[in-house]
N, C-alpha and C positions, 0 to 999 in steps of 0.2 A: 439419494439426494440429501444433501445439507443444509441446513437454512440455517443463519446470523441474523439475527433480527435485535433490534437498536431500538426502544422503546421511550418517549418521553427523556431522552437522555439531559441533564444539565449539568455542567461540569463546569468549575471554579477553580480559580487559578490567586494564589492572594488575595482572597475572600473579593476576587472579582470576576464575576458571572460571564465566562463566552460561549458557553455551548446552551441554550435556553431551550430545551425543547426539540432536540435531534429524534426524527422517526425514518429508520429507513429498516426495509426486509433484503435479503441479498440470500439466492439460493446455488449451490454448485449451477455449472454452465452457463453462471450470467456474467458479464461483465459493466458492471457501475463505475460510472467516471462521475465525479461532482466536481464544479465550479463554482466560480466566483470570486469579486474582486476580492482585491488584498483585505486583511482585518474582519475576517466572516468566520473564522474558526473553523477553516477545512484541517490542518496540519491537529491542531486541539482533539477535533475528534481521532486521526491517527492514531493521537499516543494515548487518549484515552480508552481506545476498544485494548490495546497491549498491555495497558496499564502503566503507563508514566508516573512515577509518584510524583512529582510537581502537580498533575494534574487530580483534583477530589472531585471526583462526582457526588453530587449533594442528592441528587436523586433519580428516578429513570432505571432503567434497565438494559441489560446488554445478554444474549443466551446465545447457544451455539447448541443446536439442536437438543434443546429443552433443557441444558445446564444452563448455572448461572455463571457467567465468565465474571463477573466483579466479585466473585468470590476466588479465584483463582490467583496465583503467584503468575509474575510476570513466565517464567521458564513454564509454567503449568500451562498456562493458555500457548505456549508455541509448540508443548507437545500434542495438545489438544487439537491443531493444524490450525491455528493463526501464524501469520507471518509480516511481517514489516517492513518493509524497504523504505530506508529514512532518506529524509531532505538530504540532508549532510551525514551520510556514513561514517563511523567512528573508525579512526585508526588503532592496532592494538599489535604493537613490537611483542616479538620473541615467538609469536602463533603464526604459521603459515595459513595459507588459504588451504590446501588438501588435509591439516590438521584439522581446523575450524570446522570445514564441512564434513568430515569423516564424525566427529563427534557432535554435531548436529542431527546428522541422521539418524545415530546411537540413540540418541538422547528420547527418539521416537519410537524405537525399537523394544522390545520384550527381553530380559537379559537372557544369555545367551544366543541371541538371534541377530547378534550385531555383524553389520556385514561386512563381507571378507574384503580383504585386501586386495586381490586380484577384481572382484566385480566393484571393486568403489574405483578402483582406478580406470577399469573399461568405461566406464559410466563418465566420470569425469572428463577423460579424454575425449570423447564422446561430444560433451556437453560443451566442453571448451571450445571443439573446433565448430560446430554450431553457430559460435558466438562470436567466433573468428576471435578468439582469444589463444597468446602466444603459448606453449607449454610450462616456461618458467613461472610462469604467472602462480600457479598453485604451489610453487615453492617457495613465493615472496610473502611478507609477515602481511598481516590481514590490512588492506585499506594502504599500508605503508608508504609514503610516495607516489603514489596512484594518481594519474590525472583526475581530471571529474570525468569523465566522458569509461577513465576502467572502470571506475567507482561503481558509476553506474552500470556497465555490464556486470560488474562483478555481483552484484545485487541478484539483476536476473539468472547469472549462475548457480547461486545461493537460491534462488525458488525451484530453479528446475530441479536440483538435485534434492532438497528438503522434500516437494511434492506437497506444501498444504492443503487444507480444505479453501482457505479464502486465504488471500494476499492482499495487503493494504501498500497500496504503490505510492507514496505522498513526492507529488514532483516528479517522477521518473524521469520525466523529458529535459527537466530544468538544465540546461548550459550543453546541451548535447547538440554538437552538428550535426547536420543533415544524416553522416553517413552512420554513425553510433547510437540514431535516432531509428535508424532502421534496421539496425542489428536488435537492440533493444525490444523492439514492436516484435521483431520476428519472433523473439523468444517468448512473447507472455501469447501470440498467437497460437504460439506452438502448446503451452498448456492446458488451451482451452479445450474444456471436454467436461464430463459427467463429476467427474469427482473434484472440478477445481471454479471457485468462484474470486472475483475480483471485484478489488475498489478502486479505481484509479481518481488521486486527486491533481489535478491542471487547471492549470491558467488558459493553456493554449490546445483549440482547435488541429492544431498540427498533429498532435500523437492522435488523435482521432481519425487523420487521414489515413492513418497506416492499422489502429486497430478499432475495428466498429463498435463502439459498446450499444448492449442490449438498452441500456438505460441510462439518463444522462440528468442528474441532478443538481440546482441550482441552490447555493446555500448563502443568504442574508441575515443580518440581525442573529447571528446564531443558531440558525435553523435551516432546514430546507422549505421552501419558500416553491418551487416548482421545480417539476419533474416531468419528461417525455421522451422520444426516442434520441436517435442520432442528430435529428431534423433539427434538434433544440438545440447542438449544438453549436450546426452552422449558421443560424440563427443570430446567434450570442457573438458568433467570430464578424457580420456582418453589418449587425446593430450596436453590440455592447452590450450593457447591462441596462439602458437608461427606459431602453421600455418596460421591462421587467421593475424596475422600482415605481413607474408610474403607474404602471396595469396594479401594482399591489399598492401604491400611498406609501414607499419606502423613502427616506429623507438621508443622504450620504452622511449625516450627522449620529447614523442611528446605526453606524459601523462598531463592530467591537475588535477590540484589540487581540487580535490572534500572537499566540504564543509559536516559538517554534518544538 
């Protein structure tokens, strides 16, 4: 088992303070989804556990079974099995997708133990139709023209085939219809197991429908604020946020400006 554990984290952005006090433990076989409204600094902690340089963490901690990940280069921490699946995916001409993930995987691997051509491709193909994604697909440049809805599969074909220890999903669901919403879900289900742990960040109840998280954390004022099972979810999708700010004395004025 692995455990990520997230210590007093605070992180600044423009010598201005959005992450005040982030505590969260996350071990392989769990999967964490955190919510809440806009401006709470869910997307902030993403690229801070990766290491965003816009983002400074002024103080706190972040380990990955007992190293210290703030000491690590942003490439160090995703050989280390962090991974990141961003809001908005970067496009990148002239790199295919079976380029990109062939030398991802490398990148994990011990030199000489980079894997062969024949099994990256059984693998691939493999994972593709999974995902109900076309073949060509891995021979178009990375992100290139890509709807949002490939985007986002193409993301979860980038986890399946990387294999990290923990995955930071920020949005996964954002702009996906119903039926890409379900391809999507199937793949981070498929995952789930001993050596893989998640963070999923959402606004929406919906991706919950399709994949149950262990744990479900509520994030205000820069922090996590409350935490419980699925239950908390539907909850959240039923009421809002506004008992949660009353049961805690939270004031909608006391929001911080989250960064993307």
């Amino acid at each position: 088992m692995s455990t990520l554990v997230i210590k007093d984290l605070h992180v600044s952005i423009e010598d201005k303070e959005i992450l005040k006090g982030v505590n969260l433990t996350l071990n392989t076989n769990e999967i964490h989804a955190i919510m809440g409204p806009n401006g709470t600094g869910k997307s902030t902690l993403a690229s801070a556990i990766m290491g965003h340089p816009k983002y400074e963490v002024t103080s706190g901690s972040i380990t990955l079974d007992g190293e210290d990940v703030l000491e690590m280069e942003v490439d160090e921490r995703a050989r280390a099995g962090l991974f990141l699946a961003m809001q908005y995916p970067s496009e990148i001409a002239g790199v295919t997708n079976a380029d990109f993930l062939r030398s991802a995987i490398n990148a994990r691997r011990e030199e000489g133990d980079e894997i062969s051509i024949m099994k990256f491709i059984r693998e691939l193909d493999k994972k593709m139709e999974f995902l109900e994604m076309p073949e060509e697909m891995s021979q178009r440049y990375l992100n290139e023209g890509f709807s949002g809805g490939e985007k986002k599969r193409n993301e979860i074909l980038q986890l399946m085939m990387i294999k990290p220890k923990f995955a930071v999903l920020d949005e996964i669901d954002s702009g996906l219809d119903i039926d890409a919403l379900k391809v999507v879900s199937k793949g981070i289900n498929e995952m789930r197991g001993e050596g893989f742990g998640c963070l999923m960040i959402t606004h929406y109840q919906r991706l919950l429908n399709y994949i149950t998280p262990d744990h479900v954390h509520v994030m205000m004022q820069g922090k996590v604020v409350k935490s419980g099972g699925s239950e908390l979810a539907q909850r959240l999708e039923a009421e809002g946020y506004d008992w949660i700010k009353q049961e805690l004395g939270i004031e909608d004025t006391d929001a911080v400006t989250e960064e993307a």
